[in-house]
N, C-alpha and C positions, 0 to 999 in steps of 0.2 A: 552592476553597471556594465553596459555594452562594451566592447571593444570596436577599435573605429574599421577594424575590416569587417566587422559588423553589420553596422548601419551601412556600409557600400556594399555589401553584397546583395540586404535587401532592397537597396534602393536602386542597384540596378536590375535587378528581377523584376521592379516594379513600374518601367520604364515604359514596358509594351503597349502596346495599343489595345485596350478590352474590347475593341470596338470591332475587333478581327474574329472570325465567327468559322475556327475552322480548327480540327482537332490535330497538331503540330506534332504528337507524339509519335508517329510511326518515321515521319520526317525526321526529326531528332535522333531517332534509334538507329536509325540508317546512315544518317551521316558522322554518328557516333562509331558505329561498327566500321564505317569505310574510313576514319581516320585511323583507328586500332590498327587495322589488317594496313596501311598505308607503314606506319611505325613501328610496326612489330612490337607495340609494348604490351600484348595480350600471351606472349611468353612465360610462362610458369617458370622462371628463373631467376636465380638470387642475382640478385642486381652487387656492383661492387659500392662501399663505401659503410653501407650496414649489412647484418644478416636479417635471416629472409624471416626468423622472429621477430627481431628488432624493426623491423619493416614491416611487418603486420600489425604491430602494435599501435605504431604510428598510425598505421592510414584505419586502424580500428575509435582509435583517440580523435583524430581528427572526421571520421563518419560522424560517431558522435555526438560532435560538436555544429558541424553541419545542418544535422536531420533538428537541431534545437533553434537554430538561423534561418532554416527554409519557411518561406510561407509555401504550402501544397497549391493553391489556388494562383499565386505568383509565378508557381515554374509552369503549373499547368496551360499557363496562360504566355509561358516567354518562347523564344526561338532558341534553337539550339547554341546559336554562337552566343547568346546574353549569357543563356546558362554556364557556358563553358567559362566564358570572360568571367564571369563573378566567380566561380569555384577557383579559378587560376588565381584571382585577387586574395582569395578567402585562402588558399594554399599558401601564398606567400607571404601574406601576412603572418600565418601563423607560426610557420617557418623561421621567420624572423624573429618574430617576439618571443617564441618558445627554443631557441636555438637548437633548431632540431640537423645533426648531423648528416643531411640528405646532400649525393650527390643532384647535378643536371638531370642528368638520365632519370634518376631517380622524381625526379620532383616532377617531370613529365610522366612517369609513370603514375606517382601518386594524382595526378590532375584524372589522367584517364581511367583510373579506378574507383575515384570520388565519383566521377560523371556517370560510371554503370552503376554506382551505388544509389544516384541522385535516378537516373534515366532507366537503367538498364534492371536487371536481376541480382544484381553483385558477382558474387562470384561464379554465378552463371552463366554469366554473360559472352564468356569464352568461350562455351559450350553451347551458345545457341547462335553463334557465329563459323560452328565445324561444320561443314556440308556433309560430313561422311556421320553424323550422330544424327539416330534418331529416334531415340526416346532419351530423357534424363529423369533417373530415380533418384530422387533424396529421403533417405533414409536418417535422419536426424543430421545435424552442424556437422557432422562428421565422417559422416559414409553418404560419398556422391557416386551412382553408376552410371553408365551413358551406353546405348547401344551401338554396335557400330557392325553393318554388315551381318544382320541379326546374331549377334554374340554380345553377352553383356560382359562390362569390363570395371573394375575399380579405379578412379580418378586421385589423382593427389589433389584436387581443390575441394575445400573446406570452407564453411560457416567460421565462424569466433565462438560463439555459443547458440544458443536456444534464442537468446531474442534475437541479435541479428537475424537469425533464420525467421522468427518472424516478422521482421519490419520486410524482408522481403517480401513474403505471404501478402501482408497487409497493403503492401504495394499494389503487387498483382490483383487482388480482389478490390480493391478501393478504385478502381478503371472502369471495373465494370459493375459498379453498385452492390459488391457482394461483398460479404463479412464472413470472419468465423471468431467464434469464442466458446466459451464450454458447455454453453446451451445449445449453439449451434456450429456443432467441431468440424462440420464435412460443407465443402462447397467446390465446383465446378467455374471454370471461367475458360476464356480465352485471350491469347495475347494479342498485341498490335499486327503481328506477321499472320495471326489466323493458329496458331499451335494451342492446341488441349492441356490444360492446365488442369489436377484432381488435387484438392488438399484434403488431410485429416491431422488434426492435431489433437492432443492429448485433453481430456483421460480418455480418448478414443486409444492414440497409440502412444502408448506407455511407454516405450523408449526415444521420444522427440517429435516435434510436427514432423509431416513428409509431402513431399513432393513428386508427384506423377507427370510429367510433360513428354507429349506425344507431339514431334516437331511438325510442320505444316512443309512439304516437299516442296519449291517452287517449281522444280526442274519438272515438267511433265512427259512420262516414259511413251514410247509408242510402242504399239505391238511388235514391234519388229527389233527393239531392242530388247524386250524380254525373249524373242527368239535366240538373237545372238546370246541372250546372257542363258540359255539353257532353260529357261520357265517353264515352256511348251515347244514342242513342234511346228513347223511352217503351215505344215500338211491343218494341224490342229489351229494355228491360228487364221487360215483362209475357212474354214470351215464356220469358226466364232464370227467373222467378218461378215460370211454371209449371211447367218443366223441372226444379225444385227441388223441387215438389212431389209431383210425379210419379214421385221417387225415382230419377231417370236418373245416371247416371253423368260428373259434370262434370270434364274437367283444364281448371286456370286456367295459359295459359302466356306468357310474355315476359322482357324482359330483365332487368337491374339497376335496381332502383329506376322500375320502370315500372308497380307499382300491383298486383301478382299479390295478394299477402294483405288487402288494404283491401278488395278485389275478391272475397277467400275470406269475408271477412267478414260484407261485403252479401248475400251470396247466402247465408251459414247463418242471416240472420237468419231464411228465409223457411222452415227445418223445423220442424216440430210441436214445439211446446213437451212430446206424449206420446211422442216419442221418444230411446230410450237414443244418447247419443254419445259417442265415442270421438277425442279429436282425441291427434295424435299430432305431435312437433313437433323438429328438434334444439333450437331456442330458445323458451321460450313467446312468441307472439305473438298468436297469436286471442282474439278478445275475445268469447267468444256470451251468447245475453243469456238462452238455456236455462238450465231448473234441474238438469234430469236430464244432466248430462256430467263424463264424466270424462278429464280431461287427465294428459297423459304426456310425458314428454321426456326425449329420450337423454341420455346422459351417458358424457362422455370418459374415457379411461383416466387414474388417478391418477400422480403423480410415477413411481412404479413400474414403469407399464405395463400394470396391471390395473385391475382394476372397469369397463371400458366396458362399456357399453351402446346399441347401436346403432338405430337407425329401422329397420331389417331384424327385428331382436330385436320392438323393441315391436311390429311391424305383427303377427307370428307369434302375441305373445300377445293380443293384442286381439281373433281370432278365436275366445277363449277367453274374453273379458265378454259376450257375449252384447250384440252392439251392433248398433243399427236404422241406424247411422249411422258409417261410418270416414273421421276428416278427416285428413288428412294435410299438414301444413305445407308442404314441398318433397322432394318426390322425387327422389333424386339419386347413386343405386346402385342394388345390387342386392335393395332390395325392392320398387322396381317389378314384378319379377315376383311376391311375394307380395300386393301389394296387389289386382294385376290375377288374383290368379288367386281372393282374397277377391269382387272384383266377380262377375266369374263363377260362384260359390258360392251364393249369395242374398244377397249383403251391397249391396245396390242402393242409388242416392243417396250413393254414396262420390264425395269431393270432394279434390283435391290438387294443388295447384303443382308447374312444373318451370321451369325453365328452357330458353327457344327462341327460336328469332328468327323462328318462323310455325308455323301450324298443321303445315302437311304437317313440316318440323322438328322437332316436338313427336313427330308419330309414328315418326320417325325415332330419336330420344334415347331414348323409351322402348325402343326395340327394342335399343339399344347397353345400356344400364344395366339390359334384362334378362337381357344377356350378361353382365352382372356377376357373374351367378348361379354360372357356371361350372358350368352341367347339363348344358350341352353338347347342347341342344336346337336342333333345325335351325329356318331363319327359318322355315320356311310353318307352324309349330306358334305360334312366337312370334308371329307375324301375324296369326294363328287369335285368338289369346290377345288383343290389341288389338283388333282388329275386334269382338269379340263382347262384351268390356267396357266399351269406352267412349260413349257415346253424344255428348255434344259438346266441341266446344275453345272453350273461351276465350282469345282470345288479345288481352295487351292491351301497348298499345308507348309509350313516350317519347319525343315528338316533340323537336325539334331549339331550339322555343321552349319546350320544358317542360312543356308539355302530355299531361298522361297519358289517353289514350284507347282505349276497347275496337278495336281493327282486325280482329277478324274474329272472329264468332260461326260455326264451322263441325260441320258435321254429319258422323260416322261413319257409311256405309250399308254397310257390308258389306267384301266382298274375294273379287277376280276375277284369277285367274291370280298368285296372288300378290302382288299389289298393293292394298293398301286404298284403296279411294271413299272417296273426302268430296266433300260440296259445303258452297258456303258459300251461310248464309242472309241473315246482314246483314253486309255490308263496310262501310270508311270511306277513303273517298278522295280526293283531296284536288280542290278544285274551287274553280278562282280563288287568293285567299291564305287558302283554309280546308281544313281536313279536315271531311269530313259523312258520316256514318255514314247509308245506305242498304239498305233490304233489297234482295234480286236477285230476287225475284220469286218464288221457288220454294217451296213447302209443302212441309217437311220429311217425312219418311218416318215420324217419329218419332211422327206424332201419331196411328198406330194405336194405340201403347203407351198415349199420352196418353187416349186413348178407351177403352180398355181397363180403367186402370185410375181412370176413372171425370170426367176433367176435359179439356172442351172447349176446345180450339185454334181458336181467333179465328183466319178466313185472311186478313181484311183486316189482321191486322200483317204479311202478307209483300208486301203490294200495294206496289209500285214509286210 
């Protein structure tokens, strides 16, 4: 038999107008998070009246009972104050009839952690409201890490168990038409803010589902604050600046979480506001501050096995928009050989991440992922193919205090018996208990092109 806070919760949720044709969710999260941060009930603190057991339990008891009251299609379709008013109703209701010993404070707290459980992540909610966290590991109901200032740290916020943890999961996938069960344990998503979402759950991993979230930065860095913060050089960043404008061919490369897209970032801010672009991405992540661009992103095969679309696919059609400009997220198969053989076409100032652990490495991966292709082209073509396309490496690393910095700005000069030249123009090494990024002294080859096509190369930034 219902209970009468029951039938009023779902019959305010079901008040809305269906008739409204517009996805209220990221809206909701937002005004959810600005009322938190307004109240400060997003504090990890034992509240007075119960202990901070007794208070999990409770608002574990009353989730519960919730998620068995909610229609999914009802809230998907409310505004965020119905949702809130009916969970306030359904809190105090039950409050009452179950004489549950909560202070004030407390029962507004409980309101606001119903609602991240209803809206938000639950217990993560906190954590993707910290501007200073940006990655969140969950490692089963019990062990949450959060990165901060690339250092990773252990959290005192917790699941209840295994399912809670995944009626979260199932949250976050059920948004974007994605499932996991034991047929199929691993799925990718994204959230409302644009943040990379990786789950696997068991009998994949044996000790609890987990959770990979890579947050989505809003703050966009400009090159001049990665100067101040010690990234690179001045010297090295007028140099990148102009190499951007000069329409040269840039790969940005390093490892996990070592700064490659912040770094893709800074450097598209410096093309022509009159140029067409084309960024290409599996997740969106670039942020450009252009009006003329068009973005694109692959998309996985559905439950079925069909509908993908790959970064090979989109790199293929984008030499069909007619683009001054092809960015590419991360390069990571076999359309490294379309992009590079785009560069070599007239498609000059293509810009794209990979993953390496050094320059000369960089040209190494591409030459394996253009074997991806399976054309069955011998290396000195492939080599051919590199050499003539790319003009520099960005390569940028993660030191061991967290510190993200550019370590080697190097130059493609050609290829000799099979072998591709580089030199490098400004390195970062490490001197005393610092790393300092210096140039080597050498005037790149490059600034005939630069002279060419009409902008002067300063030799006093390669002066030692």
């Amino acid at each position: 038999m219902e209970n009468s806070y029951t039938k009023t919760l779902r019959g305010e949720l079901r008040e809305h107008d269906q008739s409204v044709e517009r996805n209220l969710l990221a809206e909701r999260v937002v005004a959810l998070n600005q009322t938190a941060m307004q109240t400060g009930l997003l504090q990890q603190t034992e509240t007075p009246g119960v202990t901070a057991s007794t208070y999990t339990q409770i608002r574990h008891k009353l989730h519960r009972g919730l998620l068995d009251l909610l229609n999914p299609q009802a809230v998907s379709n409310a505004t965020f104050e119905q949702i809130k008013s009916a969970v306030e109703d359904y809190v105090m209701s039950a409050i009452e009839q179950e004489s549950l010993p909560l202070s004030r404070h407390e029962r507004g707290r409980l309101v606001e952690d119903l609602l991240y459980e209803v809206l938000g992540l639950g217990p993560l909610s906190p954590l993707m409201t910290d501007s200073t966290v940006s990655d969140i590991l969950v490692n089963g109901p019990h062990h949450i890490f959060v990165e901060r200032h690339g250092l990773l740290e252990m959290t005192d916020v917790h699941f209840h168990d295994d399912e809670h943890l995944m009626l979260t999961i199932e949250r976050i996938l059920s948004r974007v038409g994605r499932r996991v069960d034991e047929s199929s344990p691993m799925a990718d998503a994204r959230l409302a803010d644009g943040s990379r979402v990786n789950v696997i759950i068991p009998p994949l991993a044996f000790k609890g589902p987990s959770i990979s979230i890579r947050r989505f930065m809003r703050n966009i860095l400009e090159v001049n604050e990665l100067v101040m913060g010690g990234a690179l050089t001045q010297e090295a960043a007028e140099f990148l600046k102009l190499a951007v404008k000069a329409q040269l061919n840039i790969i940005i490369s390093g490892g996990t979480g070592s700064g490659k897209t912040t770094m893709l970032n800074c450097l598209s801010q410096y093309i022509d506001d009159g140029e067409r672009i084309v960024t290409i991405e599996d997740t969106a992540e670039l942020q450009l501050n252009q009006v003329h661009v068009v973005g694109l992103e692959a998309r996985p095969a559905n439950t079925e096995g069909k509908g993908s679309v790959s970064i090979r696919d989109l790199v293929k059609n984008s030499l069909r928009m007619r683009p001054d400009r092809i960015i590419v997220g991360e390069v990571r198969g076999a359309e490294a050989l379309d992009m590079l053989q785009a560069m070599n076409t007239g498609h000059d100032g293509s810009l794209a991440t990979l993953h390496s652990n050094s320059p000369r490495d960089t040209l190494a991966r591409m030459e394996t992922m253009m074997l991806m292709a399976e054309l069955d082209l011998p290396q000195r073509v492939l080599r051919e193919q590199i050499a003539s396309a790319v003009n520099l490496i960005v390569h940028v690393n993660r030191y061991p205090n967290g510190a993200r910095k550019v370590s080697n700005i190097t130059e493609v000069i050609g290829i000799d018996n099979g072998i591709i030249l580089t030199q490098d123009i400004f390195v970062t090494k490490r001197e005393g208990d610092h790393m300092v990024m210096k140039a080597t002294g050498i005037m790149p080859s490059i600034a005939t092109i630069l002279d060419e096509r009409g902008i002067e190369l300063d030799s006093n930034l390669f002066t030692t």
